[in-house]
C-alpha positions, 0 to 999 in steps of 0.5 A, a space after each residue: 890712223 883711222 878710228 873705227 867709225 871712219 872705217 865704217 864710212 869707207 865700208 859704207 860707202 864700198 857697199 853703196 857703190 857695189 849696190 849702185 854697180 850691181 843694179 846697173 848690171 841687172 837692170 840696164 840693157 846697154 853694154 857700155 852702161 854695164 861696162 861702167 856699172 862692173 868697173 863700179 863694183 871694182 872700184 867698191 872692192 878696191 876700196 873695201 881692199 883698201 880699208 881692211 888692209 888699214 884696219 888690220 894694220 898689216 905690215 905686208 900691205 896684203 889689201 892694198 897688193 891685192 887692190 893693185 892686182 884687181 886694178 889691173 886685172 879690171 883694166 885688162 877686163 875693161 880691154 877685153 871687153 871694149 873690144 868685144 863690144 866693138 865687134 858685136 856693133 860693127 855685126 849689129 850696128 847697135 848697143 842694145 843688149 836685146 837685139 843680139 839674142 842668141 849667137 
């Protein structure tokens, strides 16, 4: 079992990945990047999913549940996503998230 501190670590290091993924998501301008950066903020929910659910020393394992179904949710996002991306190029024949404008 974890002692506080390692908790502590495993937070830390869920918000530093939440923080890295959010400033890919407003400062980047390419769809893929931002792609990446959203699945950086899952994985960050996922592990914050996970600890508390160690923390709290819960026997029905609700954070890890919940951890299963965000995995899953993000995969079908990450689908839909993917797809939309590659409709948007094959119209434009780029990436970069300013030349599409308003469609």
């Amino acid at each position: 079992m974890l002692n506080n501190i390692g908790i502590y670590h495993y937070l830390v290091l869920g918000l530093i990945l939440f923080l890295t993924g959010l400033c890919g998501v407003v400062i980047s301008k390419n769809i893929i990047k931002i792609l990446i950066s959203i699945e950086f903020m899952l994985t960050a929910v996922n592990i914050n999913f996970t600890t508390f659910g160690l923390y709290c020393k819960n026997l029905a394992f609700d954070g890890y549940i919940f951890a299963l179904f965000y995995i899953a949710a993000g995969a079908v996002e990450l689908a839909i996503a993917l797809y939309i991306f590659y409709a948007m190029y094959r119209e434009k024949q780029t990436s970069n998230i300013e030349d599409y404008g308003d469609v």
